[in-house]
N, C-alpha and C positions, 0 to 999 in steps of 0.2 A: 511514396513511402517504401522501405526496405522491408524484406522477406522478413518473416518470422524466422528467429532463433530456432533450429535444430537441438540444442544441447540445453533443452532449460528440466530435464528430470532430474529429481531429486526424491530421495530415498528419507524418512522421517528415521535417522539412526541418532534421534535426540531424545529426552521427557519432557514432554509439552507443559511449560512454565504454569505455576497456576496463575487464578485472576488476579490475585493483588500482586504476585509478579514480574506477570507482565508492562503494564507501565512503567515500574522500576528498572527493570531490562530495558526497557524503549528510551527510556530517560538518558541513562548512562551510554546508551548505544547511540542517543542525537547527538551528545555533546562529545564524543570521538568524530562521528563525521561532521561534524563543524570545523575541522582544525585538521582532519588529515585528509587527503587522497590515497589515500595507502590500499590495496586489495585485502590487507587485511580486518580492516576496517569496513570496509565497503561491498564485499563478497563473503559473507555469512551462512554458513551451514550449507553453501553451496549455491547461495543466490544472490543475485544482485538485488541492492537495497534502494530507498530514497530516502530523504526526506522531507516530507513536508511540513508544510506553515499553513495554518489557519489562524482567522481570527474566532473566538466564540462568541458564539453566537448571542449569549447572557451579559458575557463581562467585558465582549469588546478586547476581550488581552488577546497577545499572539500565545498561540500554542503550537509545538511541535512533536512529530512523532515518527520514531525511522519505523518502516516498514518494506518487506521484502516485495518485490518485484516480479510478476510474469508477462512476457512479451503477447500479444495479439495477434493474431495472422498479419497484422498491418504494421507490424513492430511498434505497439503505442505501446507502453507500461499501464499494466493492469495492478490492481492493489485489493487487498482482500478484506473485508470488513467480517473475519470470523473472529474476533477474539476467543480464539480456543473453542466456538461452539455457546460462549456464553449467552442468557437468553434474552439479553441485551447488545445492541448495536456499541462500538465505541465511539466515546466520546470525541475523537476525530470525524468519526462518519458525520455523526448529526451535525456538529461546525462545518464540516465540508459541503454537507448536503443542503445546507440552508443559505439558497444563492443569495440571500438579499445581504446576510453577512458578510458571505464569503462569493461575490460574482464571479473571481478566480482565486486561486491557488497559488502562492508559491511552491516552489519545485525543488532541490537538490539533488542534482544525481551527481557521482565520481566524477562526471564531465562538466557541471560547471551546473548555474542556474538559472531555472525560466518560472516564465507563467505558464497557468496550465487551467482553462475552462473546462476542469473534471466534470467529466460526466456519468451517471449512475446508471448501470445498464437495466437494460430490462428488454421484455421479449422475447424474439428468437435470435438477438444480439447476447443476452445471458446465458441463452441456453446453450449456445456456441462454445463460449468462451468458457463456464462454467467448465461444459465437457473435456475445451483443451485443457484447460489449469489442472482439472482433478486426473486428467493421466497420466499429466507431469508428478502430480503432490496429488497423491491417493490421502493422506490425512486431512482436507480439506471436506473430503467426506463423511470422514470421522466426525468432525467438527459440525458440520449439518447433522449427522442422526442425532447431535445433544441438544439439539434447540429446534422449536416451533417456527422460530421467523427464518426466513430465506436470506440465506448470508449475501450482504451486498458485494458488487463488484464495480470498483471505480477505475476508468481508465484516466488517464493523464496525458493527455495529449499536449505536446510542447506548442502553445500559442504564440509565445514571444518572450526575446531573452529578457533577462532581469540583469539588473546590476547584481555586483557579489558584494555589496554591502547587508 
């Protein structure tokens, strides 16, 4: 595996979108990186993005959702299940986290597409990571003192490449 990224701080010099929002943002930002590789596109507010594919869990449809990126000591992509601190998980997380749905993940990043056997941290694997993310992204913090549950953190580890179909 490659070193962790050096350069992943970033400064919150945005207004954190509200809850209905956000999926709208998320929406209009998957279907830019479906059709472009562009950095503008793809490096947002200062960070690299992905996106992924699930199926749900209910309705069996695919669903997609860009979401930004922080690397691991192990260079894996970590992903953030804060919606803003809402007191609800999103509805990506629980399609992702329900392996019988979803055994793996599809993947998008700038550089092409994989599977990916997401895994949900927990332990003293969270508590690591947690601590690196929130020194990078201090609002990640923010975002936990607004809610009760413990914001997940999903890594994405590249299993195997996928067709770009």
């Amino acid at each position: 595996m490659g070193q962790q990224p050096t350069n992943q701080r970033v400064e919150q010099e945005w207004e954190t979108p509200s809850y209905d929002e956000i999926p709208v943002i998320s929406q209009q930002h998957a279907a830019g990186m479906e059709v472009s590789t562009d950095d503008a596109v793809w490096k947002v507010a200062g960070m690299d993005h992905v996106l992924i594919y699930t199926k749900g869990r209910k309705s069996g449809n695919e669903h997609k959702v860009a979401l930004p990126i922080w690397r691991d000591k192990n260079n894996h992509r970590v992903v953030v299940a804060s919606y803003a601190g809402h007191e609800k998980s999103p509805s990506w997380y629980h399609n992702l986290a329900d392996k019988t749905a979803n055994p793996e993940i599809k993947v998008r990043s700038q550089d092409g597409l994989y599977w990916s056997d997401a895994e949900v941290l927990d332990g003293d694997d969270y508590t690591e990571t947690w601590a690196g993310l929130t020194a990078d992204r201090a609002w990640y913090n923010d975002y936990q003192a607004k809610t009760n549950r413990r914001i997940p953190l999903v890594r994405l580890p590249e299993t195997r490449p996928a067709d770009n179909s």
